[in-house]
C-alpha positions in Angstrom: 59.3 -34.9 212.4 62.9 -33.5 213.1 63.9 -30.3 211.6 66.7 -30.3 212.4 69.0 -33.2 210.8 69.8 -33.4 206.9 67.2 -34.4 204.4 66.8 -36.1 200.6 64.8 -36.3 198.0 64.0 -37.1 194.3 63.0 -33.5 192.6 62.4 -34.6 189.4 58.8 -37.3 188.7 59.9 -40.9 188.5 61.0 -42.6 184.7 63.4 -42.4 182.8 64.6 -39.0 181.9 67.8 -37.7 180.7 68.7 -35.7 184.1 67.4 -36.1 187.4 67.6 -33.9 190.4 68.2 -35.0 193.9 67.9 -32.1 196.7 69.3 -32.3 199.8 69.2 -30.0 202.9 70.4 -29.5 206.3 73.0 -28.7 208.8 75.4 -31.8 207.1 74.2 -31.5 203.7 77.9 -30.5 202.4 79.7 -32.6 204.2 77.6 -35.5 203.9 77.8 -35.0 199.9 80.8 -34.0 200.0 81.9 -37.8 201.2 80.4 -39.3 197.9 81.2 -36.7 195.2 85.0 -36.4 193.9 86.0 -33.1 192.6 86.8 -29.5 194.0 85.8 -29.6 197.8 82.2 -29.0 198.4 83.2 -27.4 201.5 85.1 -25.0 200.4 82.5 -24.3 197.3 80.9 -20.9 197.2 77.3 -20.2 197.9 75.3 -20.4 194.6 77.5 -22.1 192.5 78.0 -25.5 190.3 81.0 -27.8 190.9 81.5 -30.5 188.3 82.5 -34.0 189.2 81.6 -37.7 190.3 79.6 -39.3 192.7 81.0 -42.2 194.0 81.2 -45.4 195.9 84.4 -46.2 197.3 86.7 -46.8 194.0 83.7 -47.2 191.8 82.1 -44.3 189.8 78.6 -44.1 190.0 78.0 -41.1 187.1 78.9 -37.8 186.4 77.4 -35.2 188.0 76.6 -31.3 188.6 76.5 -30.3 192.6 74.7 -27.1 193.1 75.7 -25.3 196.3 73.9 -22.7 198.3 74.5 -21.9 201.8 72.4 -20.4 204.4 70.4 -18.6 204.7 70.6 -17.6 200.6 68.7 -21.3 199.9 65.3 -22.0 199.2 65.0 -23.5 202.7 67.7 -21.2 205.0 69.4 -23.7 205.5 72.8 -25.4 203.1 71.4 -27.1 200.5 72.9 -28.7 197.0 70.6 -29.9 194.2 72.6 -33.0 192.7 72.2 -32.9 188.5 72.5 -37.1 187.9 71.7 -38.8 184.5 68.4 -39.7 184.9 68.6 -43.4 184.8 66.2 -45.2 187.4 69.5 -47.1 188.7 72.1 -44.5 189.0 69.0 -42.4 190.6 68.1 -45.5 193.6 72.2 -45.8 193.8 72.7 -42.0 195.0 69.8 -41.8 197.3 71.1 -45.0 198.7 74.9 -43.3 199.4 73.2 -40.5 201.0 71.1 -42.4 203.1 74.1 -44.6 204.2 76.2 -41.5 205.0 73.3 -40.1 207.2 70.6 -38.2 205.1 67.2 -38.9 205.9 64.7 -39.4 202.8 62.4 -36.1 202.6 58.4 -36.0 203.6 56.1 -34.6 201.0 56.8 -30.7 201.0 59.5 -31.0 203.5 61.8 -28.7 201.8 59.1 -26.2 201.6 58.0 -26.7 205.0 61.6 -26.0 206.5 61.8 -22.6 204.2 58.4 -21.5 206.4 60.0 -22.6 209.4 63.1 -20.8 208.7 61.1 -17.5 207.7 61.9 -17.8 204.1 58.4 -18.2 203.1 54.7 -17.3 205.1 52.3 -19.6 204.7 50.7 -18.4 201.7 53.9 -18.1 200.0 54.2 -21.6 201.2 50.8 -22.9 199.4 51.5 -20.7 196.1 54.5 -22.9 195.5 52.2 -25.5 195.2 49.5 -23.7 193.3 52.9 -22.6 190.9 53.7 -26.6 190.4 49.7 -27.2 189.7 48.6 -24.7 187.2 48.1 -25.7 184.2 46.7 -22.3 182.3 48.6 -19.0 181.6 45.7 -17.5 184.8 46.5 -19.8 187.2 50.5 -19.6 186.5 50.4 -15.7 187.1 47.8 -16.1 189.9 50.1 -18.1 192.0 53.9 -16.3 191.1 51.4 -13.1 192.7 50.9 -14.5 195.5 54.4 -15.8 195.8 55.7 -12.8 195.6 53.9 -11.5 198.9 52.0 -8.7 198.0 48.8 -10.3 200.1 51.2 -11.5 203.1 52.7 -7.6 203.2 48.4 -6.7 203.0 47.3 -9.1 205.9 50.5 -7.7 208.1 49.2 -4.2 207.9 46.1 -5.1 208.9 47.2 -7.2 211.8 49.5 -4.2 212.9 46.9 -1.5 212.7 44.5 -3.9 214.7 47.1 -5.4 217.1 47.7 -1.3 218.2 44.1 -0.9 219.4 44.1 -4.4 221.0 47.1 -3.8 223.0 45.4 -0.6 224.0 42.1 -2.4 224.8 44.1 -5.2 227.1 45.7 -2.3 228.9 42.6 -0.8 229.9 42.0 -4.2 231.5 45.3 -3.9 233.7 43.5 -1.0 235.0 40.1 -2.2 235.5 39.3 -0.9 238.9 40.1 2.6 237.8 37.8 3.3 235.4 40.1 4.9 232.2 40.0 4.3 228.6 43.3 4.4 226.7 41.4 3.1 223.4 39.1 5.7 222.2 36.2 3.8 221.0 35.7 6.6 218.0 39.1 5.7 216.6 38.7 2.1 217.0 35.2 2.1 215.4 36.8 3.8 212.5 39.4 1.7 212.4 37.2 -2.0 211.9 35.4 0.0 209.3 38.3 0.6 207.8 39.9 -3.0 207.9 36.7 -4.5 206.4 36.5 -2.1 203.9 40.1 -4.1 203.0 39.1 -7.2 204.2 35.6 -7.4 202.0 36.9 -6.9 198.5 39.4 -10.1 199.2 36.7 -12.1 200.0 34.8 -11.4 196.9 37.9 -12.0 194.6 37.7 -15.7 196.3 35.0 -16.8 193.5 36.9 -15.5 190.4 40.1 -16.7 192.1 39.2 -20.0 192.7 37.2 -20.3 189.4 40.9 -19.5 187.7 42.5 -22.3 189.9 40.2 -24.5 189.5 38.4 -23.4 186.1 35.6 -21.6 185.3 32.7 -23.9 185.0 30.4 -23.8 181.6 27.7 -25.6 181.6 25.6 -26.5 178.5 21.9 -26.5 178.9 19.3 -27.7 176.2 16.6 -29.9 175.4 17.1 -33.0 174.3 18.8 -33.5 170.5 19.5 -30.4 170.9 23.4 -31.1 170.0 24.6 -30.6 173.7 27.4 -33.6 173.5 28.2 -32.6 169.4 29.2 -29.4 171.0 31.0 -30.8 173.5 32.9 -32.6 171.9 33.5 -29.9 169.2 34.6 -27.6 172.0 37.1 -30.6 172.9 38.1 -32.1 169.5 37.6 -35.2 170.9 34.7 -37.7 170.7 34.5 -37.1 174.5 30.8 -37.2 175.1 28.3 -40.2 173.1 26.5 -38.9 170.0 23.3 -40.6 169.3 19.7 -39.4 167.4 18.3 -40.9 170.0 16.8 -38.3 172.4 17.7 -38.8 176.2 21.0 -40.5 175.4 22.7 -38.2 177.8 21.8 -39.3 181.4 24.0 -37.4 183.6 27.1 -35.0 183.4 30.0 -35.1 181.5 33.0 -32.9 182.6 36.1 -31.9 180.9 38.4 -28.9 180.9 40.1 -26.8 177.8 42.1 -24.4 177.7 41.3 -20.7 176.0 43.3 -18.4 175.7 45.5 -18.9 178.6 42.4 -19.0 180.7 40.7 -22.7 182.1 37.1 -23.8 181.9 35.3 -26.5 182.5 32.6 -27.3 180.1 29.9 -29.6 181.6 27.8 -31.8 179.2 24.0 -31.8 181.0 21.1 -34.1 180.4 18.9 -32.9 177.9 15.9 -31.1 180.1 12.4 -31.8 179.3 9.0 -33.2 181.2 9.7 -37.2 181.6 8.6 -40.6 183.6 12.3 -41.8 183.3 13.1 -41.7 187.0 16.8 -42.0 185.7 16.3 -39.9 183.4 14.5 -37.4 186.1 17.5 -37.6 188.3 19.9 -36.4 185.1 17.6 -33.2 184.7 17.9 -32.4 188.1 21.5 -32.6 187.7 21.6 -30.6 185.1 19.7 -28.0 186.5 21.9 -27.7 189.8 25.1 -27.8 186.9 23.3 -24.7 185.4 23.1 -23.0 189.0 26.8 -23.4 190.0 28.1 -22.7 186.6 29.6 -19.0 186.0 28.9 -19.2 182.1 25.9 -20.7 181.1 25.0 -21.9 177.1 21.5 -22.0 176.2 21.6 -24.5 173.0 18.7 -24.8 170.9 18.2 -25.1 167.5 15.3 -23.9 165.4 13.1 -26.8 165.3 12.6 -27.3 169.1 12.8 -23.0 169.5 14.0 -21.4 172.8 11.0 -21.1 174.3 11.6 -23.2 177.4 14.7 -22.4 177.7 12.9 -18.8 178.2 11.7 -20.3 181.8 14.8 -21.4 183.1 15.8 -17.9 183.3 14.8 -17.4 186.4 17.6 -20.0 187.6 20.6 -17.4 186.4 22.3 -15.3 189.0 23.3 -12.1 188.2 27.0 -12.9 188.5 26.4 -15.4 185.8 27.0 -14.7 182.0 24.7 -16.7 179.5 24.8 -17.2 175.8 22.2 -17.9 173.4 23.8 -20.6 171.0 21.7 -21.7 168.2 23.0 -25.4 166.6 22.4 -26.9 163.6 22.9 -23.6 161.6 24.1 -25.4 158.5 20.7 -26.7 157.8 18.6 -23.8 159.2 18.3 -20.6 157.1 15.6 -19.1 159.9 16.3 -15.5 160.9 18.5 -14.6 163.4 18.0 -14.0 167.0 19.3 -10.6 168.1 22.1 -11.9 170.3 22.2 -15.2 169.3 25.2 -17.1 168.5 24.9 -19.2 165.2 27.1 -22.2 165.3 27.0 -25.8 164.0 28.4 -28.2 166.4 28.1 -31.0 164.0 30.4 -29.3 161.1 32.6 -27.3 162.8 31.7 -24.1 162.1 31.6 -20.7 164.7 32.9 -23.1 167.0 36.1 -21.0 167.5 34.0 -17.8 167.5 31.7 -19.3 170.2 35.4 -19.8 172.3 36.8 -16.5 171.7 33.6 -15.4 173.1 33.6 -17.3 176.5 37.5 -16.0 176.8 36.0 -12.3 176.4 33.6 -13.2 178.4 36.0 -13.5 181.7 39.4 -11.9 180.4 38.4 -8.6 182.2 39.0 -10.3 185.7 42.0 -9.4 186.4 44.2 -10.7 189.3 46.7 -9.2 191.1 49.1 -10.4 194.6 45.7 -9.9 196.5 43.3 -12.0 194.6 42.2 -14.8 197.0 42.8 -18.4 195.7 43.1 -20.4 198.5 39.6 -21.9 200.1 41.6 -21.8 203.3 42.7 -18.5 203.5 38.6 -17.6 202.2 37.7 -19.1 205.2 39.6 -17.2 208.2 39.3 -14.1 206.5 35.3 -14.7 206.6 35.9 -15.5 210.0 38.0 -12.4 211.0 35.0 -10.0 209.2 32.7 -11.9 211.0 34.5 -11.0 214.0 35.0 -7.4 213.5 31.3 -7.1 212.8 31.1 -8.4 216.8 33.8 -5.6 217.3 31.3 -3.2 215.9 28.3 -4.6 217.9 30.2 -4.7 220.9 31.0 -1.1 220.8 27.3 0.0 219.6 26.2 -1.4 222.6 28.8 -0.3 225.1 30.1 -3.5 226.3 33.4 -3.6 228.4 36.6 -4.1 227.3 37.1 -7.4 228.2 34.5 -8.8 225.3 35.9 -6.5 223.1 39.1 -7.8 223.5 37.9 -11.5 222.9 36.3 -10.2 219.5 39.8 -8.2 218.6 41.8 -11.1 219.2 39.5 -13.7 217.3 40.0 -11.2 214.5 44.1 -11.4 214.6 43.5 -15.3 215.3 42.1 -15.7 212.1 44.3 -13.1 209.9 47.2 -14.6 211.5 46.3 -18.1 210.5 46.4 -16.9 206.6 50.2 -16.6 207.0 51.3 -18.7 209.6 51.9 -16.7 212.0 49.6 -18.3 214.3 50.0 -22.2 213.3 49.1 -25.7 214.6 51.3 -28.8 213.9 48.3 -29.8 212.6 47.4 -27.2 210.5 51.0 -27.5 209.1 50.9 -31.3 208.4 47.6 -30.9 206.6 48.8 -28.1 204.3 52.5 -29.8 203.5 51.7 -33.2 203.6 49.4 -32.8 199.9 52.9 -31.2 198.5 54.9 -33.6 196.1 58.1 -35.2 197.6 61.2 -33.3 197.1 59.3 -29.7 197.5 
């Protein structure tokens, strides 16, 4: 793909809309608008402005319009840019990307625009990926999650610790220049002290990965119970929506149903299981097991039971639950059981409404103390070489216990800035690049 000529793009998503945005950026991007709009002189148009006027074609006036200018490098991609404000009609939208096109704009690749602010150093890659993550959330979490790590308080993190660790590698190479000569310019005290030091960092960002991702992607709920035991009702009481099929019939559930809500700013995904009990159903057999792997790789867990069938088995699946898990003890059908309570129990009844919103502002509670900040890890990617790079620095830490030369050591240390460096781009494959801007929308 070439960088380096002018490019155009829809901003807005397709229909009909009463405005429409059309980006376009590049080395010819004033000029080349400038050559269908009439009004005051783009080219003469101050950096962050609006100019009012007309695009048109020839004689003909195609609409009225508002041309935002910024020039580089104070644009989102470093380079001149101008956002074009159209009506949002489908035709006058086709008409101006087909001026620009004829005057010499090329049409934009999905996350183009991005791409050429990381190429231009306006954005690192994980700045780069939160603009996405900013476009995708859907919850209050996963909004403030991604403008944090827009804003570059992780990017600033990582660069310290590739700084501190590039000193002692530069140091370690040296020694290599003098190989024959025996000396050490990296004392192997400091540099021990030093990994310690960067995966006392480093750990902590891992383990924010499953609470990060879980508000990205939602934290999973899964609802576990026997069978009858109201496990859709509440589903789709949770929902207020008939989501889920409600029968008397036991078993009618034979595999998981998944949907997401939104609580308090905060997404979960509540997943509908099979109803567990001891059965010759193979189908049926294959829905328990999924409902017992749901139950695993859930983070909040409701065990839903109602007086008549008791809690008792639900007693034995205990020893499934992690410790990083939270479980609740919900007890349905409440309206029509007057047994004694539970201590810790939940009373609800899915069927006619009631402690349903109770039961929700529990969950919320349940995860609202997880706070995020600029360094809580998202990103499966970024998880990933940062595992990698502590992996790494554990060899660091072998290698010195054991005395090896400098040479291995230096492999380790640079396998460890490899990977921290592929976080923010600093180290970066075409490939690597295409794969991260090619899922971005067209005209970011």
């Amino acid at each position: 793909m070439n960088f380096q000529d002018t490019i155009c793009a829809v901003a807005t998503p397709p229909g009909v809309g009463a405005l429409a945005i059309i980006r376009v950026s590049g080395p010819e991007a004033i000029s080349l608008v400038d050559a269908v709009f009439k009004g005051k002189s783009l080219k003469h148009a101050e950096g962050n402005t609006i100019v009012y006027g007309h695009i048109v074609d020839g004689e003909k006036v195609v609409d009225e319009v508002l041309v935002s200018v910024f020039r580089n490098p104070r644009s989102f991609t470093g380079e001149d840019s101008l956002e074009i404000s159209t009506h949002g009609s489908p035709f006058i939208i086709r008409y101006v990307m087909k001026l620009l096109v004829q005057k010499g704009c090329r049409p934009a690749g999905p996350g183009e625009f991005t791409q050429r602010a990381f190429l231009n150093g306006r954005l690192d890659l994980v700045q780069a990926e939160a603009v996405a993550d900013l476009i995708a959330a859907d919850s209050e979490a996963a909004h403030k999650t991604a403008l944090n790590q827009l804003r570059g308080g992780f990017s600033r993190k990582l660069a310290i610790l590739r700084e501190d660790l590039i000193h002692f590698a530069s140091l370690v190479e040296l020694e290599l220049d003098f190989g024959e000569e025996d000396v050490e310019f990296a004392d192997r005290d400091d540099l021990k002290a030093l990994i310690l030091n960067l995966q006392d960092q480093i750990r902590p960002l891992i383990q924010s990965f499953e609470s990060g991702n879980a508000i990205k992607e939602g934290f999973p709920v899964a609802i576990i119970g026997a069978p009858n035991a109201g496990k859709s009702t509440l589903l789709n009481a949770l929902l207020n929506e008939d989501r889920a099929i409600v029968t008397d019939i036991a078993g009618t559930t034979r595999d998981i149903i998944e949907d997401t809500l939104i609580i308090d700013g905060i997404k979960f995904r509540f997943i509908d299981t099979a109803g567990i009990r001891e059965t010759e159903d193979l189908i049926e057999a294959m829905g328990i097991e999924r409902s017992k792997k749901a139950l695993q790789d859930a983070r909040l867990v409701l065990f839903l039971y109602d007086s008549t069938q008791g809690y008792e088995f639900l007693q034995d699946l205990q020893g499934l639950i992690r410790e990083d898990q939270t479980l609740f003890w919900v007890r349905n059908k409440t309206d029509i059981d007057e047994s004694s309570i539970r201590e810790g129990e939940i009373r609800i009844s899915a069927r006619a409404q009631v402690g349903i919103e109770a039961l929700k502002k529990q969950i919320s509670q349940s995860v609202a103390d997880l706070k995020t900040t600029d360094t809580t890890i998202t990103n499966v990617r970024h998880f990933d070489h940062l595992t990698k790079a502590y992996s790494a620095l554990d060899d660091v830490l072998t290698g010195l216990h054991s005395g090896i030369t400098g040479d291995f050591l230096a492999q380790d240390i640079r396998l460890a800035l490899h990977h921290l460096g592929e976080i923010t781009g600093t180290i970066s494959t075409d490939d690597l690049l295409k794969n991260i801007f090619g899922k971005f929308c067209i005209g970011k």
